[in-house]
MOPAC internal coordinates of N, CA, C and O (Angstrom, degrees):
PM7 1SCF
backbone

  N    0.0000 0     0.00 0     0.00 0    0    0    0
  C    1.4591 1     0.00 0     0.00 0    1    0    0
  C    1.5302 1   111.32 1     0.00 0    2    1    0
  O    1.2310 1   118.93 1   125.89 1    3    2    1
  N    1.1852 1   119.65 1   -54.11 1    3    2    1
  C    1.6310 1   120.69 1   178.68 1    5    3    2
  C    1.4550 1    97.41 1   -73.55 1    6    5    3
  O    1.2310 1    96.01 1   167.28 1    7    6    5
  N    1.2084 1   159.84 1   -12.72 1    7    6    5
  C    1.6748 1   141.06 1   163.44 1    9    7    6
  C    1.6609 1   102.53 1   -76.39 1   10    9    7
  O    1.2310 1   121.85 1   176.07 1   11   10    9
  N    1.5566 1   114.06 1    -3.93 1   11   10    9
  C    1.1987 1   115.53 1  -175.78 1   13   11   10
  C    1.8124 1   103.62 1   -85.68 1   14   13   11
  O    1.2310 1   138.48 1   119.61 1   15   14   13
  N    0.8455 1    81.79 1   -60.39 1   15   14   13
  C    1.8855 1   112.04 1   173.69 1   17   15   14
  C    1.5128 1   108.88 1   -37.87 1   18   17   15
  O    1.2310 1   126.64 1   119.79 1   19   18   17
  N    2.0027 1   104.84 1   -60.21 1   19   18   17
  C    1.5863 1   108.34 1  -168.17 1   21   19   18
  C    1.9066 1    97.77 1   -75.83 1   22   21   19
  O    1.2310 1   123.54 1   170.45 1   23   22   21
  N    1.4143 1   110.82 1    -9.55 1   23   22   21
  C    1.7776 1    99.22 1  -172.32 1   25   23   22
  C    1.8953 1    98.45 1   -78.43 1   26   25   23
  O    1.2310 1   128.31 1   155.76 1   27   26   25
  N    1.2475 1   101.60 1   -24.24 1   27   26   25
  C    1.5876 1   105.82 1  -163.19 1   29   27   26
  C    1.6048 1    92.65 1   -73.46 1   30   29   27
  O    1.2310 1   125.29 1   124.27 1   31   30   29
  N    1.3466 1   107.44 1   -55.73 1   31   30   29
  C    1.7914 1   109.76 1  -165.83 1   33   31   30
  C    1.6531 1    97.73 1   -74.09 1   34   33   31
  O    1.2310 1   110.70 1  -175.47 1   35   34   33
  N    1.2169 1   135.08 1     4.53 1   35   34   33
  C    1.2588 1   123.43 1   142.70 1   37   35   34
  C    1.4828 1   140.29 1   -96.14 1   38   37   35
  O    1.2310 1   125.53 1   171.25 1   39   38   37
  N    1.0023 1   106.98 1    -8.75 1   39   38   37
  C    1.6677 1   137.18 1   170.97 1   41   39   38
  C    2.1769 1    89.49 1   -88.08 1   42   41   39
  O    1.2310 1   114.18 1   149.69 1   43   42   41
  N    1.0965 1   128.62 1   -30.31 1   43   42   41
  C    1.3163 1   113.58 1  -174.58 1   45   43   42
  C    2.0653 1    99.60 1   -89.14 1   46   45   43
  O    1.2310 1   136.50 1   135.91 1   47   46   45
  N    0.9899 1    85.65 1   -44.09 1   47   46   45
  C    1.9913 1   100.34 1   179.08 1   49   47   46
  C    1.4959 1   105.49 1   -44.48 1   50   49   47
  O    1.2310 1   119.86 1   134.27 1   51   50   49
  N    1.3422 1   117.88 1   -45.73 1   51   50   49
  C    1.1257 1   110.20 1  -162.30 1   53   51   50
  C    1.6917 1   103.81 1   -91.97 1   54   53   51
  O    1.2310 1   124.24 1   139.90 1   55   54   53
  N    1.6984 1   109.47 1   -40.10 1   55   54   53
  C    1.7296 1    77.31 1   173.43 1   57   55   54
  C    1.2850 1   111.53 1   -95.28 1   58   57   55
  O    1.2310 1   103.31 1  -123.76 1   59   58   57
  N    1.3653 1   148.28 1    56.24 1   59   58   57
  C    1.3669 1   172.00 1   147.58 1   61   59   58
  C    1.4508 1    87.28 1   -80.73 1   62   61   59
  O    1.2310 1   123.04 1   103.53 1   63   62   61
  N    1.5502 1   111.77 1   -76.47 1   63   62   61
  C    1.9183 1   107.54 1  -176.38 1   65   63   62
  C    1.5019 1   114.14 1   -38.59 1   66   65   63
  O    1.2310 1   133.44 1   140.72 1   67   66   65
  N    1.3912 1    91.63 1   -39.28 1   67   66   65
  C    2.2806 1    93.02 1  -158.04 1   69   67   66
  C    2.0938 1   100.96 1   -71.41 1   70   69   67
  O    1.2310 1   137.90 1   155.23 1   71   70   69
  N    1.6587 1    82.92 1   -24.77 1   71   70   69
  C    1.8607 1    79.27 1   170.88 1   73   71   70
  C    1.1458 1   117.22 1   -83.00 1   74   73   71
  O    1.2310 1   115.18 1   147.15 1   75   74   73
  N    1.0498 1   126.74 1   -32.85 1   75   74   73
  C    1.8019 1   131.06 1   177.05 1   77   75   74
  C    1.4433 1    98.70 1   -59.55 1   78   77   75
  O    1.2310 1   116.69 1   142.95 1   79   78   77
  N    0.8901 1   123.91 1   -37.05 1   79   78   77
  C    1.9210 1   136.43 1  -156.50 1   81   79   78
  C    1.6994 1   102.73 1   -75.70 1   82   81   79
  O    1.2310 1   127.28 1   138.39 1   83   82   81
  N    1.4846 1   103.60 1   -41.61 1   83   82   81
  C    1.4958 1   126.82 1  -170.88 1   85   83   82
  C    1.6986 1   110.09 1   -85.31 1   86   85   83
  O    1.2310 1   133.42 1   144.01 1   87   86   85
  N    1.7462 1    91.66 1   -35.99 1   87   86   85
  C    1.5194 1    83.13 1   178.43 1   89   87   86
  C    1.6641 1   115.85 1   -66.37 1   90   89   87
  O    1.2310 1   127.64 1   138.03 1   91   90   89
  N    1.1955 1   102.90 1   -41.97 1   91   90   89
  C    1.6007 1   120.11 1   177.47 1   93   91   90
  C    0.7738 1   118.54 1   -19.59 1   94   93   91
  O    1.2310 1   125.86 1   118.61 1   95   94   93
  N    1.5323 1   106.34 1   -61.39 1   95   94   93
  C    1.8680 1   137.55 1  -172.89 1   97   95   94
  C    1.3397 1    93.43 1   -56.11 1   98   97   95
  O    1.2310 1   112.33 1   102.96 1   99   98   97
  N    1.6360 1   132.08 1   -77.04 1   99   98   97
  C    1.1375 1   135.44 1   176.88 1  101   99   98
  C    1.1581 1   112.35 1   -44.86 1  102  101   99
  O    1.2310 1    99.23 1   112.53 1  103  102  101
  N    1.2875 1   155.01 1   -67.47 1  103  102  101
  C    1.4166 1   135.71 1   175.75 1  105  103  102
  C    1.3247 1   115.34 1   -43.91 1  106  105  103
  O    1.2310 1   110.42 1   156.40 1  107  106  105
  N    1.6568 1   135.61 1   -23.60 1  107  106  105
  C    1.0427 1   102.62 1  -177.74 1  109  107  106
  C    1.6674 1   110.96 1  -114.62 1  110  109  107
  O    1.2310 1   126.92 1  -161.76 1  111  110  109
  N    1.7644 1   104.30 1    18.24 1  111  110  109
  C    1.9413 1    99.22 1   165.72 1  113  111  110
  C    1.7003 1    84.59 1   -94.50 1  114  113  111
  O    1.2310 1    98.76 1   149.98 1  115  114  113
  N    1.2539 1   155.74 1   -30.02 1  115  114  113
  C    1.4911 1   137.77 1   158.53 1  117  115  114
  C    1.2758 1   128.20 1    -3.89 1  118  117  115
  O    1.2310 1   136.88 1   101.99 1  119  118  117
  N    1.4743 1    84.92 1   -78.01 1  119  118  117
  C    1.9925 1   112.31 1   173.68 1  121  119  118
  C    1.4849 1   108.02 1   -63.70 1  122  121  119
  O    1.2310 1   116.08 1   129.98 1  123  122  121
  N    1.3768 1   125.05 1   -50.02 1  123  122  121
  C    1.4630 1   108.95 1   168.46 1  125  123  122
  C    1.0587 1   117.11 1   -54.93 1  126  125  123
  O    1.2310 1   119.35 1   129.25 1  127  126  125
  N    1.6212 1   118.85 1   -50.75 1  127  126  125
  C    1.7779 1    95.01 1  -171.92 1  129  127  126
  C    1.7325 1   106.83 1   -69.49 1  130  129  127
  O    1.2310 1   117.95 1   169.73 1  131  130  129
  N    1.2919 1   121.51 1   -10.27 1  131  130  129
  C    1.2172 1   103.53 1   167.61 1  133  131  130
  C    0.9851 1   143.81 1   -73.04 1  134  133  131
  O    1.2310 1   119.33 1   152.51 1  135  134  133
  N    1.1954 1   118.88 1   -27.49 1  135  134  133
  C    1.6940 1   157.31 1   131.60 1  137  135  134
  C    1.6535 1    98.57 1   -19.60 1  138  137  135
  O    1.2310 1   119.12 1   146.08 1  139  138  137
  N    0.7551 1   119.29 1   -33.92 1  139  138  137
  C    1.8873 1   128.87 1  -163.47 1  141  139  138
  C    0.9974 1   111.69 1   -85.33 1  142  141  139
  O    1.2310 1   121.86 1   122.40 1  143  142  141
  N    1.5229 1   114.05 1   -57.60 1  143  142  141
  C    1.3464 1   133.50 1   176.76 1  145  143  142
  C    1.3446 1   102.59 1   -54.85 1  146  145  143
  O    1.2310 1   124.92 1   100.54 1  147  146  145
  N    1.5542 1   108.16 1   -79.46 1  147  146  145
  C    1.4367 1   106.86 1  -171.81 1  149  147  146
  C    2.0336 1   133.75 1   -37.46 1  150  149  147
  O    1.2310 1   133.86 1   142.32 1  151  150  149
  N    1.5073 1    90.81 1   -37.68 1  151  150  149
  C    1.5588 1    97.14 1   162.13 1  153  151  150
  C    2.0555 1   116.85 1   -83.67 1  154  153  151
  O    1.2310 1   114.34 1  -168.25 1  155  154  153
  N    1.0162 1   128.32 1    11.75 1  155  154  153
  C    1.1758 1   158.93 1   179.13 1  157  155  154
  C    1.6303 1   101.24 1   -97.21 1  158  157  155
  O    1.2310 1   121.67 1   114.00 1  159  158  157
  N    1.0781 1   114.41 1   -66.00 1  159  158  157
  C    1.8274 1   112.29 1   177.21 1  161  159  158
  C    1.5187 1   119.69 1   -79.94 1  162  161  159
  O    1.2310 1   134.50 1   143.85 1  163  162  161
  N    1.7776 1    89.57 1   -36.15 1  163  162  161
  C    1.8897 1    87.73 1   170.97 1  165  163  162
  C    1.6025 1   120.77 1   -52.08 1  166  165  163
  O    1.2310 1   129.20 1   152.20 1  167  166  165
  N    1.6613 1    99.88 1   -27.80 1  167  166  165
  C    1.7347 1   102.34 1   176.75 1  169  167  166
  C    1.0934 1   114.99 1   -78.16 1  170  169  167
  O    1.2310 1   124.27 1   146.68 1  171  170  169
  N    1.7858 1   109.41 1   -33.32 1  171  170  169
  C    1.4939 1   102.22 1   171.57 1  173  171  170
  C    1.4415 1   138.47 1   -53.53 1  174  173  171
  O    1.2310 1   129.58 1   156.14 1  175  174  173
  N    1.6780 1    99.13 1   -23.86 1  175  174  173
  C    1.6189 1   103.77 1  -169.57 1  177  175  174
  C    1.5166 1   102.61 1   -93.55 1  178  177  175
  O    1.2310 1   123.87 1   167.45 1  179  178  177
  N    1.5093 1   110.19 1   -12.55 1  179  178  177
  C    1.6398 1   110.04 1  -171.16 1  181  179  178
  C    1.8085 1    92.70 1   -79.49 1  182  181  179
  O    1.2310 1   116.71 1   131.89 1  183  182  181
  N    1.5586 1   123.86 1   -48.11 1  183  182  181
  C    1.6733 1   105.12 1   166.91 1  185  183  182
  C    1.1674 1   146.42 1   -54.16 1  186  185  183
  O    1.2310 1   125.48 1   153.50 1  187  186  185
  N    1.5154 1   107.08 1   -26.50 1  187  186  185
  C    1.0750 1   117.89 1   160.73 1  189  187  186
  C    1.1390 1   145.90 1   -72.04 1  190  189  187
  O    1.2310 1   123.36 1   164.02 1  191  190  189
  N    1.8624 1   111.16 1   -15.98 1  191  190  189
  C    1.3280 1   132.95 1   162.76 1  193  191  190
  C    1.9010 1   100.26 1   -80.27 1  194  193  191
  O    1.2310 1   127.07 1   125.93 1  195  194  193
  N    1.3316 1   104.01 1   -54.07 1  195  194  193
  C    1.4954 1    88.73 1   177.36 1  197  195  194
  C    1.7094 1   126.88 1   -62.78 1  198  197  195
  O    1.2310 1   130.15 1   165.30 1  199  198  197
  N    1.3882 1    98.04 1   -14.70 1  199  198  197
  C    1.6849 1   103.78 1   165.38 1  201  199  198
  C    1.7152 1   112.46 1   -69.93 1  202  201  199
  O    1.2310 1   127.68 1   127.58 1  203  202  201
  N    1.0597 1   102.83 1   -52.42 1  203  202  201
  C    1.4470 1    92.66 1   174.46 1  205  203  202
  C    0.9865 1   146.38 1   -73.74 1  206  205  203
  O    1.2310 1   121.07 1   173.42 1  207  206  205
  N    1.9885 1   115.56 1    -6.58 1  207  206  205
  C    1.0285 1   137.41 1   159.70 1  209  207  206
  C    1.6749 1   101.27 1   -72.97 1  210  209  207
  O    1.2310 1   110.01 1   140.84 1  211  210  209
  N    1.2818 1   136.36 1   -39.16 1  211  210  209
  C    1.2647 1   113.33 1  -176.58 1  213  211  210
  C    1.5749 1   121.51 1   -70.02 1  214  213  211
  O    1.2310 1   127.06 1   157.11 1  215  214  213
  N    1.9195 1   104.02 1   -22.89 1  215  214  213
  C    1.6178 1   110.74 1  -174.37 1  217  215  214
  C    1.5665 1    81.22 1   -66.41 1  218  217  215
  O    1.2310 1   113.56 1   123.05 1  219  218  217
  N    1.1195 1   129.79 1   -56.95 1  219  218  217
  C    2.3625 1   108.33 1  -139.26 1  221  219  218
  C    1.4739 1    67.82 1   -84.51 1  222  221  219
  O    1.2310 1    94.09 1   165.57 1  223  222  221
  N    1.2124 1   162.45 1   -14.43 1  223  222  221
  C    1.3874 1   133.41 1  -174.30 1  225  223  222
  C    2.1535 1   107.86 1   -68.05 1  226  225  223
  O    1.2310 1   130.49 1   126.54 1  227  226  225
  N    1.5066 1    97.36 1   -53.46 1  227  226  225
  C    1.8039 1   121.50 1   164.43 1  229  227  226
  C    1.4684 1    90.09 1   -34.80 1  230  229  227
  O    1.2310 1   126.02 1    97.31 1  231  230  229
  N    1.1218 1   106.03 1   -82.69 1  231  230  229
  C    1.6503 1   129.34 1  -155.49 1  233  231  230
  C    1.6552 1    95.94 1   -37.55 1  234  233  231
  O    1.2310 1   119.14 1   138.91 1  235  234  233
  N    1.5177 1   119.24 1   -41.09 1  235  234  233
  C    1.5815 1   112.78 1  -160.78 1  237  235  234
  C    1.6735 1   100.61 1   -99.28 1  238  237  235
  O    1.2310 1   130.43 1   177.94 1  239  238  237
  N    1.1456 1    97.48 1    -2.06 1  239  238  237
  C    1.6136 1    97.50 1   178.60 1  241  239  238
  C    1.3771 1   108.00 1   -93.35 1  242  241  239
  O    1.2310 1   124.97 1   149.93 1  243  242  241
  N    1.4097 1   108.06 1   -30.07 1  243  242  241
  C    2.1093 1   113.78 1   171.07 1  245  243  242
  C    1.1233 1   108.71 1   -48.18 1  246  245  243
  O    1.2310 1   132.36 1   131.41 1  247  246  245
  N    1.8472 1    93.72 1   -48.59 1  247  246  245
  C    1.8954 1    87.18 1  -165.41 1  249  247  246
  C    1.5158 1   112.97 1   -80.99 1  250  249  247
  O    1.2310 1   123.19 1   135.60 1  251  250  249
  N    0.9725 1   111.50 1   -44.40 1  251  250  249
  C    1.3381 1    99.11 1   174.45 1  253  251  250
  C    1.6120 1   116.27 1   -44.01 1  254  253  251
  O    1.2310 1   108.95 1   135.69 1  255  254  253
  N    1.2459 1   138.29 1   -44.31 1  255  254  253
  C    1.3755 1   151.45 1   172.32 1  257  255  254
  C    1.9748 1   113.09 1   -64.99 1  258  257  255
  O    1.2310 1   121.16 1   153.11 1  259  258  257
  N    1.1254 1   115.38 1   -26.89 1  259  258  257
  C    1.2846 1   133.08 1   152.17 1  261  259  258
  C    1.5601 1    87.53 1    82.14 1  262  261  259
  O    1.2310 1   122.80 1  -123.98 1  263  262  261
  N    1.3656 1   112.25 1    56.02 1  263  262  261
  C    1.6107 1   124.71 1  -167.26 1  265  263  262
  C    2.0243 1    87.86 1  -105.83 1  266  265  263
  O    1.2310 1   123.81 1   -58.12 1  267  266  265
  N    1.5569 1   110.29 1   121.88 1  267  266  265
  C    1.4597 1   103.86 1   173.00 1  269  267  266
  C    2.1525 1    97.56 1  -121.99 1  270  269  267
  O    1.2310 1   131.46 1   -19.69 1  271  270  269
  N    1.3184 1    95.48 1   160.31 1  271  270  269
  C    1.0857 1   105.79 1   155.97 1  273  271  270
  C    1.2640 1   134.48 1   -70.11 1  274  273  271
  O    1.2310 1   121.14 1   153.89 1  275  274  273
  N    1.2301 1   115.42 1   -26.11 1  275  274  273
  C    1.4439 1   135.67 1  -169.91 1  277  275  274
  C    1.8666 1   104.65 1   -84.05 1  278  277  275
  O    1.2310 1   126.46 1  -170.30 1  279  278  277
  N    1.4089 1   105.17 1     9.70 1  279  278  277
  C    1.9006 1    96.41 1  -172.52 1  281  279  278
  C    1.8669 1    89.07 1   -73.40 1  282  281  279
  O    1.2310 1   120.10 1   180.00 1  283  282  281

C-alpha cells in the first residue's frame, strides 16, 4: 500500500516540477513583454515631446513672420 502511495506522490512531484519549470518560462516572457511595452511608450513620450517642440517652434516662426490664420 505505501509503494502505492510513494509511486503516486512521485508521479505528483514530478509534474508539480514540469509546472514550476513552465511557470518560470511564463514569468519571464511577462517581464519581457513588459520590458517591450515600457520601451514602446518611452518612445511614445519622446515624439510627443519632440512634436511639441516643433508646434511652439512653427508657432514662433508665424509670429515673427506676422503669418495669422485669420487672413
Amino acid at each position: 500500500m505505501t509503494d502505492i502511495v510513494l509511486e503516486h506522490l512521485k508521479r505528483i512531484q514530478v509534474r508539480l516540477d514540469k509546472i514550476e519549470s513552465e511557470l518560470t518560462g511564463l514569468k519571464a516572457a511577462v517581464i519581457s513583454s513588459h520590458e517591450v511595452m515600457a520601451s514602446f511608450l518611452k518612445n511614445d513620450v519622446r515624439r510627443e515631446a519632440d512634436i511639441f517642440g516643433l508646434e511652439q517652434r512653427i508657432a514662433r516662426i508665424e509670429r515673427r513672420l506676422e503669418l495669422n490664420d485669420a487672413s
